[in-house]
C-alpha positions in Angstrom: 57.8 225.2 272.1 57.2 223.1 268.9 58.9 222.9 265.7 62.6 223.2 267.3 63.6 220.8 264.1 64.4 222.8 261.2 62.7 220.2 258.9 59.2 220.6 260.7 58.9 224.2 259.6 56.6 225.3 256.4 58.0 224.8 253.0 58.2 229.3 252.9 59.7 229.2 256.1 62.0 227.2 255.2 63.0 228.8 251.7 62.8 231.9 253.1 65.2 231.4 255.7 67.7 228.7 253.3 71.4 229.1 254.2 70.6 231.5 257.4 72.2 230.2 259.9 70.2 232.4 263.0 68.2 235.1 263.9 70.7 238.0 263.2 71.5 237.0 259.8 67.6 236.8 259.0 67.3 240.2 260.2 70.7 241.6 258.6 68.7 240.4 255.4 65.9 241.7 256.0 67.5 245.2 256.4 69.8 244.9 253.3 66.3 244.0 251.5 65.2 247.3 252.9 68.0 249.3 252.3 68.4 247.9 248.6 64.6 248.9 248.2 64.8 252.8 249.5 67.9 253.3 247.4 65.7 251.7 244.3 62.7 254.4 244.8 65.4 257.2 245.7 67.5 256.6 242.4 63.8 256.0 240.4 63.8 259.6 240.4 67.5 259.9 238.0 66.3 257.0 236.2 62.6 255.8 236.3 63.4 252.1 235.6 64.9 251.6 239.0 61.6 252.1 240.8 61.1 248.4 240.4 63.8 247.6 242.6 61.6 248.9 245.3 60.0 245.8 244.8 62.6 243.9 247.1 60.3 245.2 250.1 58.6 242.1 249.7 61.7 240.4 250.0 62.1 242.1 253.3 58.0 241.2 254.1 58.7 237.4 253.7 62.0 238.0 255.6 59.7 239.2 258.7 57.3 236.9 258.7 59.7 233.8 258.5 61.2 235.4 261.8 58.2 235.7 263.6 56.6 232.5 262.8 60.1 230.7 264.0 59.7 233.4 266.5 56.0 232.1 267.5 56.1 228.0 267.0 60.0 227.4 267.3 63.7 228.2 268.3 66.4 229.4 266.7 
């Protein structure tokens, strides 16, 4: 497949995916970002203003799509 050099990857791909190392560690992130986000919404109910951490499911969006476009046009 193409793009097997890390610097031929999009610019969001590549901040997206800064300091991660490989696959699993993209993924453990994207999961934390999930996690943090459900606990957000779940404590928004105690106190309203931490709904907005249920924001950080975009964080977890942009996590997934880094992996499968390194998934799709190159390796790991």
């Amino acid at each position: 497949m193409g793009h097997d050099n890390r610097e031929d990857r999009p610019w969001w791909v590549k901040l997206g995916l800064w300091g991660l190392p490989n696959r699993a560690s993209a993924w453990a992130c994207m999961s934390f970002a999930i996690g943090i986000a459900l606990a957000c919404v779940a404590y928004g109910f105690v106190d309203m203003r931490f709904f907005t951490g249920g924001g950080m499911v975009f964080a977890a969006l942009w996590y997934w799509a880094c992996i499968r476009w390194v998934d799709q046009h190159g390796r790991w």
